[in-house]
C-alpha positions as CSV (number, residue, x, y, z in Angstrom):
1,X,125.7,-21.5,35.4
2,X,127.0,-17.9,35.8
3,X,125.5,-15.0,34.1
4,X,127.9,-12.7,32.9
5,X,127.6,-8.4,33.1
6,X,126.7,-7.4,29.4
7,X,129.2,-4.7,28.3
8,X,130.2,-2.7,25.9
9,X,133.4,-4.7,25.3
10,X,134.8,-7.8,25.7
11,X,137.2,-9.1,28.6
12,X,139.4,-11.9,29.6
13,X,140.3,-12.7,33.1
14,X,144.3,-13.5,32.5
15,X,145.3,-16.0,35.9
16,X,148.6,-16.7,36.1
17,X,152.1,-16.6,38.0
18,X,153.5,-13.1,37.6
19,X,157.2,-14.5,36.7
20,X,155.5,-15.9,33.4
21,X,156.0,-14.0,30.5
22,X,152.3,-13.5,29.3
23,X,153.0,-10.2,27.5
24,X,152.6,-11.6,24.1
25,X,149.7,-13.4,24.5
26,X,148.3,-9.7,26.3
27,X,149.0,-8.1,23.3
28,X,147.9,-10.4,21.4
29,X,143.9,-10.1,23.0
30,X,144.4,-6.3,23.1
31,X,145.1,-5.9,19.2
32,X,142.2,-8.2,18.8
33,X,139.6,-5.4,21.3
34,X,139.8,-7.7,24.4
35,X,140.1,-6.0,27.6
36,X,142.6,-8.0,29.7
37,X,142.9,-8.0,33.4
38,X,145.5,-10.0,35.2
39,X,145.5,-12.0,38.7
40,X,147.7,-14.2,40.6
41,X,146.3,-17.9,40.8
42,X,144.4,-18.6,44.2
43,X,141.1,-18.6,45.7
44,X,140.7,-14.9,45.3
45,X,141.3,-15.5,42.0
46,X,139.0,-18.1,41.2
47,X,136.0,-16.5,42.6
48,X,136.7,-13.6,40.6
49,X,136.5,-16.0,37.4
50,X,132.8,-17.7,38.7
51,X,131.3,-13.7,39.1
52,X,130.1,-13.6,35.8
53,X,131.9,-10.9,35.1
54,X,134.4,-11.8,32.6
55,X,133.3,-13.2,28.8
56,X,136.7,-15.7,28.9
57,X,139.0,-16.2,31.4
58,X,142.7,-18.1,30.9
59,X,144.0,-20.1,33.0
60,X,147.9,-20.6,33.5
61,X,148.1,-24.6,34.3
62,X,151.4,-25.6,36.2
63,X,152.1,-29.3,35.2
64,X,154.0,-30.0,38.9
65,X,150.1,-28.9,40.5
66,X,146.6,-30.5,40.3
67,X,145.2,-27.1,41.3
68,X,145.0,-25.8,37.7
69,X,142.9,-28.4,35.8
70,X,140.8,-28.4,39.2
71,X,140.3,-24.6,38.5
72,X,139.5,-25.3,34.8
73,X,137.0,-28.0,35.2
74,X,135.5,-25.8,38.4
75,X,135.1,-22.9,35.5
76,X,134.2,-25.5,32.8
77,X,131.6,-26.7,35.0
78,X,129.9,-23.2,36.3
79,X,129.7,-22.3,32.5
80,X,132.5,-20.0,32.2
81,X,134.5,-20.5,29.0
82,X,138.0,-21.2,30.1
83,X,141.2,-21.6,28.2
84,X,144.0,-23.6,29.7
85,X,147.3,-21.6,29.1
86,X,150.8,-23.6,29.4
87,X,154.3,-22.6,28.4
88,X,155.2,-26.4,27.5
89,X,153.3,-28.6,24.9
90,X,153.5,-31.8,27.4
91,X,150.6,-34.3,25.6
92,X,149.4,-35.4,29.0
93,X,148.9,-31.2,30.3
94,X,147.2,-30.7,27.3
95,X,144.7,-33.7,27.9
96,X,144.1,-33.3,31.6
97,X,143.0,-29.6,30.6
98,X,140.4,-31.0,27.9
99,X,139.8,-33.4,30.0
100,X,139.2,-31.1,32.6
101,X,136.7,-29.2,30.1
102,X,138.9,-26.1,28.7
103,X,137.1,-24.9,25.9
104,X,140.8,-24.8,24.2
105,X,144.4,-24.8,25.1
106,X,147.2,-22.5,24.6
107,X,150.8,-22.0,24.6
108,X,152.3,-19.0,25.6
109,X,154.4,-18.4,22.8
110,X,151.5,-18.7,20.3
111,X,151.6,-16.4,17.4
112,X,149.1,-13.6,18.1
113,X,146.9,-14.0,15.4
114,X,146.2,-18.0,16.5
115,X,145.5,-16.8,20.2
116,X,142.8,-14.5,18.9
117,X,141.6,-16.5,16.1
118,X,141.2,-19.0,19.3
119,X,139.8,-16.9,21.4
120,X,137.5,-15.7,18.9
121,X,136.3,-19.1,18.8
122,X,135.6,-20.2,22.1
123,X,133.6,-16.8,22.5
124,X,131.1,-17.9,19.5
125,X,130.8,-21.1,20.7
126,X,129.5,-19.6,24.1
127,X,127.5,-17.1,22.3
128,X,129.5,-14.1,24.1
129,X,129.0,-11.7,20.7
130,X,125.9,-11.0,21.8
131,X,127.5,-8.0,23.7
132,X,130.5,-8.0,22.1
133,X,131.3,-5.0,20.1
134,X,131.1,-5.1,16.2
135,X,134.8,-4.4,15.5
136,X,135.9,-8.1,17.4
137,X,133.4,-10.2,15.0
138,X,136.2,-11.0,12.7
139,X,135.5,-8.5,10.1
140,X,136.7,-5.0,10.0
141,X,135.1,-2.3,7.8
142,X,136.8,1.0,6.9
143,X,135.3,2.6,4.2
144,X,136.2,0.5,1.4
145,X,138.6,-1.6,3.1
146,X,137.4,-4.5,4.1
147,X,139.6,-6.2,6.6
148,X,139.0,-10.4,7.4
149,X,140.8,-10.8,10.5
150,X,139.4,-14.6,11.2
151,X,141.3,-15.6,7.4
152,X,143.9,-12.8,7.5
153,X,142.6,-11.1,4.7
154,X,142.6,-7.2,3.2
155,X,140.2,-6.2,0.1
156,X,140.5,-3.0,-1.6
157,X,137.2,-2.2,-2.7
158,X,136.8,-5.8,-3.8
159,X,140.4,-6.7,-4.6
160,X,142.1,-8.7,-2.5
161,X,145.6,-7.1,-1.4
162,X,148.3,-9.3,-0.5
163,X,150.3,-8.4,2.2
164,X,153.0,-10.3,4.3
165,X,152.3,-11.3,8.0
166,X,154.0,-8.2,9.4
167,X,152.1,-5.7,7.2
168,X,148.8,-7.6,7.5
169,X,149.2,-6.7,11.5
170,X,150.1,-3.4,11.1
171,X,146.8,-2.7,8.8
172,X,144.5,-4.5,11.2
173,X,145.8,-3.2,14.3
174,X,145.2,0.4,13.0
175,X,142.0,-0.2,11.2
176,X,140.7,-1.1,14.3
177,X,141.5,2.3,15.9
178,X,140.4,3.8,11.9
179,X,140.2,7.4,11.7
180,X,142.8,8.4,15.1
181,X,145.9,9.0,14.4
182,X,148.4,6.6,16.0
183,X,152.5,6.7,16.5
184,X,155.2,4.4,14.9
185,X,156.3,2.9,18.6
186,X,152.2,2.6,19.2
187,X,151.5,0.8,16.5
188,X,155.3,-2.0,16.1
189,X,155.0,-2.3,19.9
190,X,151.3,-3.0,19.2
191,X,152.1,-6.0,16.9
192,X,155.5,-7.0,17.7
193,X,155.5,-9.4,20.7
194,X,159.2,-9.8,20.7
195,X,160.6,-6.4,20.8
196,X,160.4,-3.4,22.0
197,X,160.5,-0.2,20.2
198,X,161.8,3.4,21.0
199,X,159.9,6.4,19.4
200,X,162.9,7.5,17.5
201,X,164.1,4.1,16.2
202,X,160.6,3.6,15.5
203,X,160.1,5.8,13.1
204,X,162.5,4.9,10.9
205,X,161.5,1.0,10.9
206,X,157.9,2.2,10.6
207,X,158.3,4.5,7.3
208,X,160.0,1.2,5.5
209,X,156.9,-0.3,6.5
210,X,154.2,2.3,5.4
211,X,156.3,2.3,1.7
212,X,155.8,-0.9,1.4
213,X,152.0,-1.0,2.2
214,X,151.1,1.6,0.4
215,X,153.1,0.3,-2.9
216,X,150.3,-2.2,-2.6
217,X,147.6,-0.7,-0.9
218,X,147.2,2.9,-2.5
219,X,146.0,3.2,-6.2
220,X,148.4,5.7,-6.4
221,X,151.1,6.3,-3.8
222,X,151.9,9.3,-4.3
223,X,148.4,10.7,-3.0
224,X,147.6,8.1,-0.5
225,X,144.4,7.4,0.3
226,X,144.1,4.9,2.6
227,X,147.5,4.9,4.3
228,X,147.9,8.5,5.4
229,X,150.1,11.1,7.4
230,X,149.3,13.2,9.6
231,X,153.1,15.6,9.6
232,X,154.0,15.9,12.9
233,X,151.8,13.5,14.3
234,X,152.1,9.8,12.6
235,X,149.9,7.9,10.6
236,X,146.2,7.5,10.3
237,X,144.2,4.6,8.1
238,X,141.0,6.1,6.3
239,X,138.4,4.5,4.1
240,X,139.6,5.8,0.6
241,X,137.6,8.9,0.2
242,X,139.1,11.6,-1.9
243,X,141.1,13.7,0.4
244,X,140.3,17.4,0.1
245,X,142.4,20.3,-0.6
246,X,142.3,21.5,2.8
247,X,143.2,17.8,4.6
248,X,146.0,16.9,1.6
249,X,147.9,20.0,3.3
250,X,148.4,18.4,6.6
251,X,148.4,14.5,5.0
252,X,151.5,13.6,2.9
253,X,153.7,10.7,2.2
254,X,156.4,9.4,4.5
């Protein structure tokens, strides 16, 4: 059994053919803190995976080659956790993967908050939050907002705060980067997975988006709280202290 490098954060070894479209699922492990770096399939490859150095790796399983689920169960059987990754839900490429002892299996095109849910879980399973840092364990904390990424989730101070899928990304992405202040194309290109958006075109998409968070969000949203701008700059999520006199000058609404 390997022995993986303890780090300060958590990373997946992404193996697969660089004509397949594995931006999405890259996002997707980035907005949930996982470190992500990307390699051809091939011997080279697959050593890389058995160093221990990786807390997951994915595996991209072509369905015309026996060489993926023979890398899986290679993985699967030096302790690694592995996920087999495909971009078709074929029953019998699913099974040879379990079969082959992936920990789970993956398409592609899943939505991003599955893949890291997913991920998420295969990592407990192997015990990998020992080193991981406290930000990917599910639960975000930012002051008074409490943010359950594992159930999808936002309390204010208790209260639970419905928000749709779209907003629900938008406040986890940036309470895990809490306190910095982030751009509209930084955070939509953060969540979206489908598009691709310009700085200009972004902000205008991205203010619809901060009115309608903090109509639910903010006890009052006319002196936002939680939800706040930074002129000039973009946006920044805070914990819901009082903001002072001095701050309030620089943080206004959209």
């Amino acid at each position: 059994m390997t022995t993986r490098t303890q780090s300060s954060f958590v990373s997946c070894l992404l193996v697969a053919p660089s004509d397949c479209g594995t931006l999405g699922f890259v996002r997707a492990l980035h907005g949930g803190g996982i470190a992500v770096l990307e390699r051809e399939p091939g011997h080279s490859a697959l050593q890389l995976a058995l160093s221990g150095e990786f807390h997951v790796v994915a595996w991209m399983v072509d369905p015309r080659s026996a060489a993926g689920p023979l890398a899986v169960s290679q993985l699967a059987g030096a302790g690694v956790p592995v996920i087999g990754l495909h971009d078709s839900a074929e029953a019998h490429l699913i099974a040879d993967m379990l079969s082959a002892g992936a920990h789970a299996c993956l398409d592609l095109g899943t939505d991003a908050r599955v893949v890291s849910a997913q991920v998420r879980a295969v990592l407990r399973r192997a015990g990998a939050y020992d080193a991981a840092p406290a930000e990917v364990s599910g639960l975000l904390q930012v002051g008074d907002l409490s943010v359950d990424v594992d159930r999808c989730e936002v309390q204010r101070a208790g209260t639970f705060v419905a928000l749709t899928a779209s907003e629900f990304r938008i406040v986890e992405y940036m309470a895990r980067h809490s306190g910095r202040v982030l751009k509209s194309h930084e955070v939509l290109n953060a969540v979206s997975s489908d598009y691709e958006y310009l700085p200009r075109e972004a902000q205008d998409v991205f203010k619809v988006y901060v009115r309608r968070i903090r109509r639910k969000l903010e006890p009052n949203e006319s002196e936002p709280r939680y939800l706040v701008t930074v002129r000039g700059f973009g946006y920044r999520l805070e914990g819901g202290s009082a903001i002072t006199p001095a701050l309030r000058s620089a943080a206004t609404t959209a």
